[in-house]
C-alpha positions in Angstrom: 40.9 -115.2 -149.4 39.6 -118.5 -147.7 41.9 -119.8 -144.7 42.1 -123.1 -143.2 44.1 -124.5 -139.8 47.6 -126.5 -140.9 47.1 -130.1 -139.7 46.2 -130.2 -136.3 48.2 -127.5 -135.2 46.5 -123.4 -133.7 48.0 -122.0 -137.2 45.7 -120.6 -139.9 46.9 -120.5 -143.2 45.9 -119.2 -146.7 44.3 -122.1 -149.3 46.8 -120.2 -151.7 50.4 -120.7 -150.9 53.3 -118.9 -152.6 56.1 -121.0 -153.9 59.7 -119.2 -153.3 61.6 -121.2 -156.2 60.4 -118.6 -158.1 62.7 -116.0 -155.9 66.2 -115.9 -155.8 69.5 -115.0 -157.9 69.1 -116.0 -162.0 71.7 -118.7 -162.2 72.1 -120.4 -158.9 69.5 -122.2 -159.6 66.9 -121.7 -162.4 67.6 -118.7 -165.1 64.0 -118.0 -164.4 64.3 -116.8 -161.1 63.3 -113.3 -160.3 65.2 -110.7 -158.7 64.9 -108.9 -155.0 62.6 -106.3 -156.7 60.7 -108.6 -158.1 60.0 -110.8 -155.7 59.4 -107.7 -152.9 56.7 -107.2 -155.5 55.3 -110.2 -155.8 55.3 -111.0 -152.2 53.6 -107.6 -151.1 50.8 -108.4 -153.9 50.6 -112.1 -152.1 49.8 -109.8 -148.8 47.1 -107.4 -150.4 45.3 -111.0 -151.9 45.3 -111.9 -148.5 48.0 -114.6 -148.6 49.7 -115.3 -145.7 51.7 -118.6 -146.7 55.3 -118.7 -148.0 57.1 -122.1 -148.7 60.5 -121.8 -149.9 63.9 -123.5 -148.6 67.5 -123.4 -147.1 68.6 -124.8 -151.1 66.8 -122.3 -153.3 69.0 -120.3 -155.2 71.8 -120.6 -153.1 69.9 -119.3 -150.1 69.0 -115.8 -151.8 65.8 -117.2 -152.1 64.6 -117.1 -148.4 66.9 -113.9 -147.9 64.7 -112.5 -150.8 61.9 -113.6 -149.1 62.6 -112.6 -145.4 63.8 -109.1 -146.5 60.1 -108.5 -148.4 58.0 -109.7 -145.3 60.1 -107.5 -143.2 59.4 -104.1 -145.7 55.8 -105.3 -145.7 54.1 -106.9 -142.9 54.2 -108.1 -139.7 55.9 -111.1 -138.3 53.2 -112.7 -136.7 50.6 -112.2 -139.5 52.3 -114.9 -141.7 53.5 -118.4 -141.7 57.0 -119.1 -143.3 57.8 -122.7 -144.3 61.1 -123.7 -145.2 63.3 -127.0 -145.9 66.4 -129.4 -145.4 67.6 -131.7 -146.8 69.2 -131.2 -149.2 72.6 -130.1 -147.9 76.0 -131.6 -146.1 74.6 -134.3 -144.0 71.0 -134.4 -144.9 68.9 -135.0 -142.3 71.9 -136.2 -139.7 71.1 -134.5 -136.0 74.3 -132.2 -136.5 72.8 -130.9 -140.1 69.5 -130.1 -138.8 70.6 -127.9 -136.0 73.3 -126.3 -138.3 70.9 -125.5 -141.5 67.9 -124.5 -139.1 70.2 -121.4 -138.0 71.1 -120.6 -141.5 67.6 -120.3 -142.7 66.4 -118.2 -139.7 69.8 -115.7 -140.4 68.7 -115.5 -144.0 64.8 -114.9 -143.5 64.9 -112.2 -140.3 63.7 -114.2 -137.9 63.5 -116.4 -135.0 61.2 -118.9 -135.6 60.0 -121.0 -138.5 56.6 -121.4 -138.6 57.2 -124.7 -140.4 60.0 -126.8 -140.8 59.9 -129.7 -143.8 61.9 -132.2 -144.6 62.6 -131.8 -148.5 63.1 -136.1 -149.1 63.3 -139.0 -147.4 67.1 -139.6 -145.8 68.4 -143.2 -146.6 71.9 -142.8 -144.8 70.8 -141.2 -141.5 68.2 -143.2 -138.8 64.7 -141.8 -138.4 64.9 -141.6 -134.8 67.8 -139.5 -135.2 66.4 -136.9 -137.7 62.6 -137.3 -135.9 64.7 -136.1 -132.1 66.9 -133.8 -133.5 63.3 -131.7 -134.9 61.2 -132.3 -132.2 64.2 -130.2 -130.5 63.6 -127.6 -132.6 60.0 -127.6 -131.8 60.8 -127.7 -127.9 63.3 -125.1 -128.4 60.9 -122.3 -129.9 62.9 -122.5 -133.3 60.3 -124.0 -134.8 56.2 -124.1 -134.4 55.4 -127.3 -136.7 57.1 -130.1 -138.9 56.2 -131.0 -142.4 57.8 -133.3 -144.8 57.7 -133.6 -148.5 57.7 -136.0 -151.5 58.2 -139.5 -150.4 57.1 -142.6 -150.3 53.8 -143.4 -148.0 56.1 -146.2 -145.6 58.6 -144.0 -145.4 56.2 -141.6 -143.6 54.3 -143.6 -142.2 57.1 -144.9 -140.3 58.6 -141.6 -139.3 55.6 -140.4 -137.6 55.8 -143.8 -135.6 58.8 -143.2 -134.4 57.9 -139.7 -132.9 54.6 -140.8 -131.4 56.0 -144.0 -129.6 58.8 -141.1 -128.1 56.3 -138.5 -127.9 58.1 -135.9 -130.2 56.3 -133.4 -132.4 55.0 -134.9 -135.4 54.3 -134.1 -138.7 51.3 -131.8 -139.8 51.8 -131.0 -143.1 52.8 -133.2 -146.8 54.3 -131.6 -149.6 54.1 -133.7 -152.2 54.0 -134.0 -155.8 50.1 -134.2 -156.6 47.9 -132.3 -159.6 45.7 -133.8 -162.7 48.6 -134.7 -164.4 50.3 -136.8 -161.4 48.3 -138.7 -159.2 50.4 -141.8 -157.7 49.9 -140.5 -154.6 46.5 -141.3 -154.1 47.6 -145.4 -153.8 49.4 -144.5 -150.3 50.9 -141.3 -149.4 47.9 -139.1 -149.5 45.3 -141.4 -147.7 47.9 -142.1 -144.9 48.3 -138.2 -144.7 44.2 -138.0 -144.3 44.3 -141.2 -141.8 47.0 -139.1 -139.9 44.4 -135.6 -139.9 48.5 -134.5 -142.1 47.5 -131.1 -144.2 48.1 -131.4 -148.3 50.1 -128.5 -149.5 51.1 -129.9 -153.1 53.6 -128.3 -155.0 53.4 -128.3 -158.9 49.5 -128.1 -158.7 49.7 -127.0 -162.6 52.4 -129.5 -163.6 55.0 -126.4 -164.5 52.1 -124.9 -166.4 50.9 -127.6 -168.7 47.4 -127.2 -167.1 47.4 -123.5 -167.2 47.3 -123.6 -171.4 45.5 -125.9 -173.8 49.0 -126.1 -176.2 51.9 -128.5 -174.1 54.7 -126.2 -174.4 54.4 -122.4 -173.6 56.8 -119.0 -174.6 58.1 -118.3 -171.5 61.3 -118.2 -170.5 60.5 -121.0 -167.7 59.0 -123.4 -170.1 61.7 -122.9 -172.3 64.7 -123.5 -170.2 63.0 -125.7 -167.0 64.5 -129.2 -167.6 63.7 -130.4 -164.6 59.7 -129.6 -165.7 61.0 -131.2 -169.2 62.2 -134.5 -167.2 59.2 -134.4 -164.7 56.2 -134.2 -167.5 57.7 -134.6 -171.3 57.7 -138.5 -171.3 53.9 -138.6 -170.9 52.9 -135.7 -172.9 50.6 -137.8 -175.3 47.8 -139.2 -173.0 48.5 -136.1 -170.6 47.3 -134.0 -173.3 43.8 -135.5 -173.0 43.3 -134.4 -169.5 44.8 -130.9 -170.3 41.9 -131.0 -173.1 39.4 -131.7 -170.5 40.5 -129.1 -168.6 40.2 -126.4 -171.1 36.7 -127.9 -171.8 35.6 -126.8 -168.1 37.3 -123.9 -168.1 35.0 -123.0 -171.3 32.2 -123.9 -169.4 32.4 -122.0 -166.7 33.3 -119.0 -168.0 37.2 -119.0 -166.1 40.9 -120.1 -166.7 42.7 -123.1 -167.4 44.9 -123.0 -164.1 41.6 -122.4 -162.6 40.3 -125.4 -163.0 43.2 -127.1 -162.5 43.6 -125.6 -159.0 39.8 -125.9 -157.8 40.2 -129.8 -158.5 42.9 -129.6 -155.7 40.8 -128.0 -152.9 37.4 -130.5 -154.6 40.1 -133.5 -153.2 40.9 -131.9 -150.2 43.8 -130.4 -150.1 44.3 -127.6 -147.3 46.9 -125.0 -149.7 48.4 -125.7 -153.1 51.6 -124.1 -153.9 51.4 -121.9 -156.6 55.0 -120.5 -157.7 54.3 -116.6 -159.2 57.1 -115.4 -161.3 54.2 -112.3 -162.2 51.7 -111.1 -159.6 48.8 -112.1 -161.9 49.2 -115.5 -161.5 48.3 -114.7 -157.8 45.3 -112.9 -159.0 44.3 -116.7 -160.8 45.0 -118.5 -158.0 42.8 -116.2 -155.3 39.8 -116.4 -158.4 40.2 -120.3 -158.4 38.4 -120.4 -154.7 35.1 -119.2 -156.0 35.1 -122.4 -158.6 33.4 -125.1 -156.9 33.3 -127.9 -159.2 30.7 -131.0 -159.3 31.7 -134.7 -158.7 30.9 -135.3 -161.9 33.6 -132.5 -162.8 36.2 -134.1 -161.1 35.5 -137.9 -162.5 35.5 -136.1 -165.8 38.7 -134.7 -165.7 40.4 -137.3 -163.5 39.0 -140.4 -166.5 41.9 -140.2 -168.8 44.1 -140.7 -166.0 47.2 -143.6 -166.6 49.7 -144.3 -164.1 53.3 -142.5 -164.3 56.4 -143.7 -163.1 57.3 -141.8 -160.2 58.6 -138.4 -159.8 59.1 -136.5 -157.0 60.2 -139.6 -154.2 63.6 -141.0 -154.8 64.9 -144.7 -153.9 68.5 -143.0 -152.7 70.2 -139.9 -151.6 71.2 -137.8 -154.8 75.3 -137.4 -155.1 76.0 -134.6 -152.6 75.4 -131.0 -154.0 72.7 -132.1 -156.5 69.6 -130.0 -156.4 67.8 -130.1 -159.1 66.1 -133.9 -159.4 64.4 -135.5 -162.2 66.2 -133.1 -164.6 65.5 -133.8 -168.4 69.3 -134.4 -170.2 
């Protein structure tokens, strides 16, 4: 495994991180999910890869999800030898000061612990100000409850201005972007992602294999996820005809060089700089993939090859209002 530091914070995380929407009680959520066995399973194979990076949130299946999660790390490691990211947002009162201290306490009872390695913000909050939600973290930084602050899919002025707000009051800032980013989605490179690089802000991308489609030369797969994930279905289905060309390109490299499609797919990420994808593992050999995709290095000339038949999408993953309350699942295909 191949480790890097989380934006320009002391904490050293894995360039593979496991994605916990793939953990958590069938039903609540996804029908996909797996189940406390599972996941323990999963999570201690993470551990013997060397993975030490967990990314889940306070919304996931109802919460089982990070109590999944905590109760594995517990059976299986030592506190202090990983880094636990979690979210909120996306729960009464967003991101109001009064939320954030509420949901922070829930998400430490569920996962064991007392501290969060990293705290993100899940979206952008239209109703409540920044310098409210931007205080009420950096008071979870200064109160030990939480080591580092991340956010995830917005827009690039909506960041932008929420990390000026906590350096012209001196509170913690943000060190790490999870946004929606992989071959197949890229309108992040216009402003998010070199505002993130500006701001020294660590990539951890979530969806690196678009739900899969870059993991297979054929667009739909026999899963049970690609079956019943609408919300993959609403994200990807519209542009499946000139995606399809870069998903041919991909299984053309991975010919080449002798490896898998998801490979490929997640080399390109680290090639663009990200720090630590997030790879959501429903079996523990997808984890074997995503540890063998650090010994691909691909070429420029890889890179400008698959990235050529690129078009612009709308966009999925930042929203332009807060969802009606108790909606989880954006972007969902109807």
């Amino acid at each position: 495994m191949e480790y890097t530091k989380l934006g320009n914070m002391d904490i050293t995380v894995s360039k593979v991180c496991v994605g916990c929407m793939s953990f958590g009680k069938a039903g609540t959520m996804h029908d996909w999910t797996l189940d406390e066995t599972a996941t323990e399973s999963v999570v201690r194979h993470a551990l013997d890869l060397g993975i030490n990076f967990f990314d889940t949130a306070n919304g996931y299946s109802a919460g089982t999800s990070e109590e999944y999660l905590g109760r594995a790390l517990q059976k299986n490691t030592q506190r202090e030898k990983v880094v636990i990211a979690s979210k909120v947002y996306f729960n009464p009162g967003r991101l109001s000061r009064a939320a954030i201290h509420r949901e922070i306490d829930g998400t430490l009872r569920r996962l064991g612990t007392d501290y969060l390695d990293l705290y993100i913000i899940h979206r952008f909050d239209y109703e409540t100000p920044v310098e409210e939600t931007m205080e009420a973290l950096n008071d979870l930084v200064q109160a030990g409850k939480v080591r580092a602050l991340g956010a995830s899919a917005m827009y690039g002025y909506q960041f932008y201005n929420m990390q000026l707000a906590a350096k012209e009051h001196g509170w913690a800032q943000f060190q790490a972007m999870e946004n929606h980013y992989n071959l197949l989605y890229r309108e992040d490179e216009r402003e998010l992602i070199p505002i993130c690089k500006q701001m020294g802000v660590s990539l951890m991308p979530y969806s690196p294999l678009a739900a899969g489609h870059l993991a297979r030369p054929t667009w739909n797969g026999d899963t049970c996820r690609s079956k019943t994930d609408r919300v993959a279905m609403g994200k990807y289905d519209c542009t499946e005809e000139q995606d399809m060309k870069i998903v041919a390109r991909v299984a053309e490299l991975a010919e080449r060089y002798g490896v898998k499609m998801q490979q490929i797919a997640l080399a390109w990420h680290w090639a663009k700089g990200v720090a630590s994808p997030i790879v959501g593992a429903t079996k523990s050999a997808y984890l074997d993939d995503a540890a063998g995709a650090l010994a691909v290095r691909l070429t420029e000339e890889d890179v400008a090859y698959l990235e050529e038949p690129y078009v612009p999408h709308r966009i999925v993953g930042a929203i332009d209002l807060n969802p009606a309350e108790g909606v989880m699942l954006l972007d969902e295909k109807k």
